[in-house]
TIRO-2110 file (N, C-alpha, C; in Angstrom, 1 decimal):
// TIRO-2110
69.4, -172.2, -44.6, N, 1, A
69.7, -171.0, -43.9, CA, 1, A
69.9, -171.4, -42.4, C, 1, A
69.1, -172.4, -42.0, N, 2, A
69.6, -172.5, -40.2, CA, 2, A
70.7, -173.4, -40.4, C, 2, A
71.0, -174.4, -41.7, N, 3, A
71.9, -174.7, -41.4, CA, 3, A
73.3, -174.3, -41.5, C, 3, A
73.4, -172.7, -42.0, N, 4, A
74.3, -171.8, -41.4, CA, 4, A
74.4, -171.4, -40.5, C, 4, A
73.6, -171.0, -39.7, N, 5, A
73.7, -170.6, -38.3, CA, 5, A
74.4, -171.3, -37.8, C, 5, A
73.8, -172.8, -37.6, N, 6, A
74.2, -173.9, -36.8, CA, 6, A
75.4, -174.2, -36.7, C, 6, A
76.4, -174.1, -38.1, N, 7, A
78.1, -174.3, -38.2, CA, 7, A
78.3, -172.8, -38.0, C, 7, A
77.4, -171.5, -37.8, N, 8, A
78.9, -170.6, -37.3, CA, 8, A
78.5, -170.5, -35.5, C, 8, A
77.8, -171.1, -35.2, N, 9, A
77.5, -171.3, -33.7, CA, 9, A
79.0, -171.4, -33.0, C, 9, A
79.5, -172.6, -33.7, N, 10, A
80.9, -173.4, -32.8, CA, 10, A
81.9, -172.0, -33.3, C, 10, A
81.5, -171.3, -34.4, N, 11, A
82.7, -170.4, -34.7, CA, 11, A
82.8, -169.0, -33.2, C, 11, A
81.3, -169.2, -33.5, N, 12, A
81.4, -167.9, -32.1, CA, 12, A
81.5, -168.2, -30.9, C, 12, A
81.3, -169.5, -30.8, N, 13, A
81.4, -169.8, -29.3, CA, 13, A
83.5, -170.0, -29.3, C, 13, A
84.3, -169.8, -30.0, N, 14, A
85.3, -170.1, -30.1, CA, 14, A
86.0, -168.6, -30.0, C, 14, A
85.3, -167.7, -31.0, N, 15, A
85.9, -166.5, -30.9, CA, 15, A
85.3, -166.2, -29.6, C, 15, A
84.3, -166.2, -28.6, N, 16, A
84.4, -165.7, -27.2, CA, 16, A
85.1, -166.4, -26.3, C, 16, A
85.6, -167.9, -26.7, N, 17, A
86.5, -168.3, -25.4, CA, 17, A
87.8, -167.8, -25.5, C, 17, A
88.1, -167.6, -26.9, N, 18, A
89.9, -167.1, -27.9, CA, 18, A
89.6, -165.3, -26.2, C, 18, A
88.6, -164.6, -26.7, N, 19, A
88.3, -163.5, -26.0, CA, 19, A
88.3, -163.4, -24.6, C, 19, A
88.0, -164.0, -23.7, N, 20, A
87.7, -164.4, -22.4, CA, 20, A
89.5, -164.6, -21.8, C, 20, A
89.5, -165.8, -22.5, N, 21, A
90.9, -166.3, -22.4, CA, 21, A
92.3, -165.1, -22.4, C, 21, A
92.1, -164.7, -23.3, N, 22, A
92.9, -164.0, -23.3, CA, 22, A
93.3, -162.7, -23.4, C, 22, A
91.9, -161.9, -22.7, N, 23, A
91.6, -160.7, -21.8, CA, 23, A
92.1, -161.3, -20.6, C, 23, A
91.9, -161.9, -19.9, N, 24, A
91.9, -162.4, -18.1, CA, 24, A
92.5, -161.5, -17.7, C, 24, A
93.7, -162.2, -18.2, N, 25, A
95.0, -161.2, -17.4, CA, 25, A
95.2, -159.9, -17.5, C, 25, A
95.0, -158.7, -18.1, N, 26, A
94.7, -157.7, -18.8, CA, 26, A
93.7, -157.4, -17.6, C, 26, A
92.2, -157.7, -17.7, N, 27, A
91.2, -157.4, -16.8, CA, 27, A
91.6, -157.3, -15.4, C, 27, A
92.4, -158.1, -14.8, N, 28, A
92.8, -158.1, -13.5, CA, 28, A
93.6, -157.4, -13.0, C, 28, A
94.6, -157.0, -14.4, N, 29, A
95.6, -155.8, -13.6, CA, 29, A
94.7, -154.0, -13.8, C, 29, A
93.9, -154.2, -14.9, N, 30, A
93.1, -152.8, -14.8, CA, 30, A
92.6, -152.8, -13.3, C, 30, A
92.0, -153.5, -12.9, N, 31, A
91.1, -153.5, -11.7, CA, 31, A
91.9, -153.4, -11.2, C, 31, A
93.0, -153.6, -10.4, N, 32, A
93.8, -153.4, -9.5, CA, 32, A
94.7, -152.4, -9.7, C, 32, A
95.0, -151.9, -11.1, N, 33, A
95.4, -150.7, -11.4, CA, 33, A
94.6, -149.4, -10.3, C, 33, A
92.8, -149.5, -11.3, N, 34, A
92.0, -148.6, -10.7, CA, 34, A
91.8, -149.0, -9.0, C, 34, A
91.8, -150.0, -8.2, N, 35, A
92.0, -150.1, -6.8, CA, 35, A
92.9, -149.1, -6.4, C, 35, A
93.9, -149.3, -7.0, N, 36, A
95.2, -148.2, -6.0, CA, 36, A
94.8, -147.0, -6.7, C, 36, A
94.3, -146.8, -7.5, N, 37, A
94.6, -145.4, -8.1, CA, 37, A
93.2, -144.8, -7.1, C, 37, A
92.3, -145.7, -6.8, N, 38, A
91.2, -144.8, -6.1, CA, 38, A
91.7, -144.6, -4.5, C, 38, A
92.2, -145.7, -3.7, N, 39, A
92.5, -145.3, -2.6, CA, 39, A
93.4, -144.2, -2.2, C, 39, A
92.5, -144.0, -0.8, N, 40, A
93.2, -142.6, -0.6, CA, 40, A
94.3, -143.0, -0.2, C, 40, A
95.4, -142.2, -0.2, N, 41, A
97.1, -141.9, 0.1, CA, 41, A
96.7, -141.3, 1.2, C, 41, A
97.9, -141.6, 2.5, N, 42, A
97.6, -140.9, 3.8, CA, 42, A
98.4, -139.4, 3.4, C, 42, A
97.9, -139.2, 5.0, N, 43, A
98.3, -137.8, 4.8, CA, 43, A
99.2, -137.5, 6.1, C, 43, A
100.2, -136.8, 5.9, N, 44, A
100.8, -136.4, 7.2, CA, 44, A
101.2, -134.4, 7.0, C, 44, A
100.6, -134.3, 8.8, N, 45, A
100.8, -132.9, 8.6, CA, 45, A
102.0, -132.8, 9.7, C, 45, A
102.6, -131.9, 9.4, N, 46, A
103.8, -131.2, 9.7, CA, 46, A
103.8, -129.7, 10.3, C, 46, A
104.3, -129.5, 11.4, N, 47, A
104.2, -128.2, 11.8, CA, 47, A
105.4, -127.6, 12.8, C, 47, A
105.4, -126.2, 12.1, N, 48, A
106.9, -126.1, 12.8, CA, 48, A
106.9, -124.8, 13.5, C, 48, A
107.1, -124.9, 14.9, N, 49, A
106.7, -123.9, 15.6, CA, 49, A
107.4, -122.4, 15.8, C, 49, A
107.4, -121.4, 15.5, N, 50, A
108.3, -120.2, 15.7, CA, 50, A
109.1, -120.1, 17.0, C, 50, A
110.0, -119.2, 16.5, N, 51, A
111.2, -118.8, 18.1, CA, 51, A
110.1, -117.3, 18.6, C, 51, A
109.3, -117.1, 18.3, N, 52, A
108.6, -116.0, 18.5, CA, 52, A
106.6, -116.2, 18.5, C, 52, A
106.1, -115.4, 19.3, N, 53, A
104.7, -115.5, 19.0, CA, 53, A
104.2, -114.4, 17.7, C, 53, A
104.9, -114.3, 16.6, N, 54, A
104.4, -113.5, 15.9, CA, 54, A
104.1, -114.3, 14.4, C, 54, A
103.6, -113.7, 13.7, N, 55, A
103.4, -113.9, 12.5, CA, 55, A
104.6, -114.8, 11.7, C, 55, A
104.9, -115.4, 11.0, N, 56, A
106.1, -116.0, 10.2, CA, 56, A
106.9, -114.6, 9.7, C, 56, A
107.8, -114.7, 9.2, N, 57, A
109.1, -113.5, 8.7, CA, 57, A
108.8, -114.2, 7.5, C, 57, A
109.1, -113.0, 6.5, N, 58, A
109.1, -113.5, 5.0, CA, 58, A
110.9, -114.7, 4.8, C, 58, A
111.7, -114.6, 5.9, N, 59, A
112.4, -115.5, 5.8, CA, 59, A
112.2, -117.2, 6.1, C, 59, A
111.2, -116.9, 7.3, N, 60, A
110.3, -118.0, 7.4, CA, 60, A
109.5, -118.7, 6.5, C, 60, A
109.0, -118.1, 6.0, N, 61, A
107.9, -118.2, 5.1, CA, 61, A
109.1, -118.6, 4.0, C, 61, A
110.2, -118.4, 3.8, N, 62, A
110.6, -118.9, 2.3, CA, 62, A
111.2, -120.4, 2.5, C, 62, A
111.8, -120.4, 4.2, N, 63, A
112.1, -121.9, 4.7, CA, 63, A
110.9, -122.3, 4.7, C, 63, A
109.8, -122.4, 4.4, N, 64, A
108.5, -123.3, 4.5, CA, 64, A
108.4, -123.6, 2.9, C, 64, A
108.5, -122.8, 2.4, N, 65, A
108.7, -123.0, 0.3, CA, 65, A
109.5, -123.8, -0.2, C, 65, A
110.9, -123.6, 0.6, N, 66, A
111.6, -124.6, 0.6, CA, 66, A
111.4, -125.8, 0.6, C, 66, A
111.3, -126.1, 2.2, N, 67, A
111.4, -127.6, 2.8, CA, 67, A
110.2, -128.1, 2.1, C, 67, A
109.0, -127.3, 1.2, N, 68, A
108.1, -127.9, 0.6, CA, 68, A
108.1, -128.1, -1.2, C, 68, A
108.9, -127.3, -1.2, N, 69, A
109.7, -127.9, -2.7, CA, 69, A
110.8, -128.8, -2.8, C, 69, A
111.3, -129.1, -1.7, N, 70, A
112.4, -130.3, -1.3, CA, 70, A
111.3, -131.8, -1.1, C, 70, A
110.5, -131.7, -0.6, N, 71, A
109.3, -132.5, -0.5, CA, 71, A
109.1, -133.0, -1.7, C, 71, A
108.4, -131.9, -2.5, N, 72, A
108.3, -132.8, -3.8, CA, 72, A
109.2, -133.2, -4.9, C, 72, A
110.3, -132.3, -4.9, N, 73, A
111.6, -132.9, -5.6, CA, 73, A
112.2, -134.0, -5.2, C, 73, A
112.3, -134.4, -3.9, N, 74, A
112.9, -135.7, -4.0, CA, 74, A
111.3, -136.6, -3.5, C, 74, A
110.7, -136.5, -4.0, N, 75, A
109.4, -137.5, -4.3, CA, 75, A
109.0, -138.1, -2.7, C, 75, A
109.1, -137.8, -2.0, N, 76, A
108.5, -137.9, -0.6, CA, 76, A
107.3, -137.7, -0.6, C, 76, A
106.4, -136.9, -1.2, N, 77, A
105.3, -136.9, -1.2, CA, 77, A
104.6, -135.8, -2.2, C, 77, A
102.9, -135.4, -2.0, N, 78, A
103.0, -134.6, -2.5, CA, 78, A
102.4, -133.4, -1.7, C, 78, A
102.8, -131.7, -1.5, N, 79, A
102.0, -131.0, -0.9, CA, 79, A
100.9, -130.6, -0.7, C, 79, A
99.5, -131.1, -0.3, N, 80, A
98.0, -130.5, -0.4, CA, 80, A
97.6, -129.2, 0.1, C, 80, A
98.3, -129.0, 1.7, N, 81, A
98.0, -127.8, 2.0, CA, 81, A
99.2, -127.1, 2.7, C, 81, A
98.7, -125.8, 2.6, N, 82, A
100.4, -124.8, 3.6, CA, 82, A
99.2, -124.0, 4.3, C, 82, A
99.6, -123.8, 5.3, N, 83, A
99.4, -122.6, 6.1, CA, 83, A
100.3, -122.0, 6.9, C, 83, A
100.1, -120.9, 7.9, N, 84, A
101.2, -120.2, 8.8, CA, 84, A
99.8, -119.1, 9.5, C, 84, A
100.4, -119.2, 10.3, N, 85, A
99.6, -118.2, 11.4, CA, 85, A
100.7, -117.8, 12.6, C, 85, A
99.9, -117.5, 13.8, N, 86, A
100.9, -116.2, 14.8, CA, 86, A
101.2, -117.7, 15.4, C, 86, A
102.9, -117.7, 15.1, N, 87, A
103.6, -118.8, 15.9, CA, 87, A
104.0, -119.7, 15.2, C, 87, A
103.3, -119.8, 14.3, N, 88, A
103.2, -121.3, 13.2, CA, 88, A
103.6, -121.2, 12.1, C, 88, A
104.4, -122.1, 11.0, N, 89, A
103.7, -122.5, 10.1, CA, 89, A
103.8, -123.8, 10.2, C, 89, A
103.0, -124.5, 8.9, N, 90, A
102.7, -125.7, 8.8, CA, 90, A
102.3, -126.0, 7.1, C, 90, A
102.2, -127.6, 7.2, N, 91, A
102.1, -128.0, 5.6, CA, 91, A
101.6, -129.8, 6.2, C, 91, A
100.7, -130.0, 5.1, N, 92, A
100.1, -131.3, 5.0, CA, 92, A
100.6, -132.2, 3.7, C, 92, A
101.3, -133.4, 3.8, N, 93, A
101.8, -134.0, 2.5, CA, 93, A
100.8, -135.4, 2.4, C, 93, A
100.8, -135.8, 1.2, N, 94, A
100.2, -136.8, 0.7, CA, 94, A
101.1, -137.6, 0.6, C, 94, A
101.5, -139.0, 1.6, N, 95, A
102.5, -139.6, 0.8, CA, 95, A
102.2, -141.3, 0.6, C, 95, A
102.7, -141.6, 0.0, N, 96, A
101.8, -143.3, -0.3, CA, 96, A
102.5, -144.4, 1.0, C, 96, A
103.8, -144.1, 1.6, N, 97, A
104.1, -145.0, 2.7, CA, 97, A
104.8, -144.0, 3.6, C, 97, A
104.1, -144.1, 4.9, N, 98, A
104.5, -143.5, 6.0, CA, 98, A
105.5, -143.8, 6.6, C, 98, A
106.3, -145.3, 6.5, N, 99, A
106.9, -145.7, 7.7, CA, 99, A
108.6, -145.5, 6.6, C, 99, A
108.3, -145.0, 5.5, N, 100, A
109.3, -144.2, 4.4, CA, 100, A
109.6, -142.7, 4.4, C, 100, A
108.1, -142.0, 4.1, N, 101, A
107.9, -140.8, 3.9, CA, 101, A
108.7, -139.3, 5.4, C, 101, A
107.7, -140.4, 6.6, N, 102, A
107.9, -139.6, 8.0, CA, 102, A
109.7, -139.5, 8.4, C, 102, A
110.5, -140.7, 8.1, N, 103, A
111.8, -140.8, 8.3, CA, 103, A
112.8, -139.5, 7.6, C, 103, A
112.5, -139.2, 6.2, N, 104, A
112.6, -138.8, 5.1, CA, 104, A
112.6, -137.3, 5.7, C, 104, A
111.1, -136.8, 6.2, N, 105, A
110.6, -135.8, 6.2, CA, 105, A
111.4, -135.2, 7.5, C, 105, A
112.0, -135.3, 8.4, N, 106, A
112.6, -135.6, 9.7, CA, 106, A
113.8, -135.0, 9.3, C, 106, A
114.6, -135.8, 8.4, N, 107, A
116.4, -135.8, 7.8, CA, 107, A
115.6, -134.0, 7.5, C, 107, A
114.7, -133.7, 6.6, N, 108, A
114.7, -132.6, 5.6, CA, 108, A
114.6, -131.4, 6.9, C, 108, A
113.6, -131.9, 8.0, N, 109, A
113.3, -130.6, 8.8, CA, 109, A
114.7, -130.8, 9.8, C, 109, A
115.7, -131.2, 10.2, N, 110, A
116.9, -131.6, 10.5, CA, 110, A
118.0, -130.9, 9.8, C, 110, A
117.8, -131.2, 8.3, N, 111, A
118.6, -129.9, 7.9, CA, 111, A
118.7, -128.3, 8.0, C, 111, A
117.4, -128.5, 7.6, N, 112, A
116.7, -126.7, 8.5, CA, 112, A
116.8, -126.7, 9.3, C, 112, A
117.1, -126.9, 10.5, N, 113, A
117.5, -126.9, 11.7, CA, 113, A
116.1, -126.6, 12.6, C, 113, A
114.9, -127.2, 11.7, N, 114, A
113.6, -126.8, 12.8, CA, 114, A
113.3, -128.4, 13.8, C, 114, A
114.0, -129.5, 13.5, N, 115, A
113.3, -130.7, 13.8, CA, 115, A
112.5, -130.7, 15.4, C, 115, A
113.8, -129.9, 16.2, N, 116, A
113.4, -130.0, 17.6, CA, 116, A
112.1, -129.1, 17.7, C, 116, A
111.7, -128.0, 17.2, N, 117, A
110.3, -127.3, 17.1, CA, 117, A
108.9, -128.1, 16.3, C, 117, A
109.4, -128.8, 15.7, N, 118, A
108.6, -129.4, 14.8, CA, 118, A
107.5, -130.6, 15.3, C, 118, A
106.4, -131.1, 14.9, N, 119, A
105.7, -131.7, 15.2, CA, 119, A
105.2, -132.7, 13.8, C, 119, A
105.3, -133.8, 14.0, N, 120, A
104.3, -134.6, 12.5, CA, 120, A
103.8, -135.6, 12.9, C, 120, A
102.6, -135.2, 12.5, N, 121, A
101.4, -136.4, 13.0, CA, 121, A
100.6, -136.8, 11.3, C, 121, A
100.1, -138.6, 11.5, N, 122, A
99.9, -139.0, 10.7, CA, 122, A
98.2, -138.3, 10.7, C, 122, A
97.6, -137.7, 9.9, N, 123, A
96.1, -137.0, 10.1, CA, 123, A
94.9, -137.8, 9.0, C, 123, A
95.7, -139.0, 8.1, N, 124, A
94.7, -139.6, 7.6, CA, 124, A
95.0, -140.7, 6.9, C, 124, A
94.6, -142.0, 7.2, N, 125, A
94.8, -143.3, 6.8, CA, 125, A
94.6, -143.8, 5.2, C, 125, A
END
């Protein structure tokens, strides 16, 4: 009986190097998979100042729906948050490269014709 053990010893030490061996590669892209997938995505907030000190116009308000469904349709980022207040609105995007996303985002508030009122600052690394 031990001298069974003893011949499947080499068997198992064979099926864990067959195992080791040829997980590796596999193991290394999971972990780097989950690396990116945990880091945070910066964030850039955007804010576009009114021709008035009042509240947004519901036409205002629908150019903010807009330029933030243009956002995500052509994959520039994604939207986290909207707000609007007296003078303001504003919107915060999630995007994975800034020195891409901010250029992008610019052309879109350019078409709306808000660029020169506008402000975008990068708010998290």
């Amino acid at each position: 009986m031990a001298e069974a053990g003893a011949k499947g010893a080499p068997l198992i030490l064979l099926v864990a190097i067959i195992l080791f061996v040829g997980c590796r590669g596999e193991t290394a892209d999971v972990v780097k998979r989950t690396i990116a997938e945990t880091r945070q995505k910066t964030r850039v907030s955007v804010q576009i100042r009114l021709e008035k000190s009042d509240l947004p116009a519901p036409e205002e308000l629908d150019q903010q729906r807009k330029m933030e469904s243009q956002i995500e349709q052509q994959h520039i980022g994604s939207v986290v948050k909207s707000e609007s207040g007296v003078g303001y609105y504003d919107f915060t995007v999630e995007v994975d490269d800034t020195t891409t996303a901010i250029p992008r985002i610019r052309t879109l508030l350019a078409n709306a014709g808000v660029l020169n009122r506008s402000t975008i600052k990068i708010v998290s690394p």
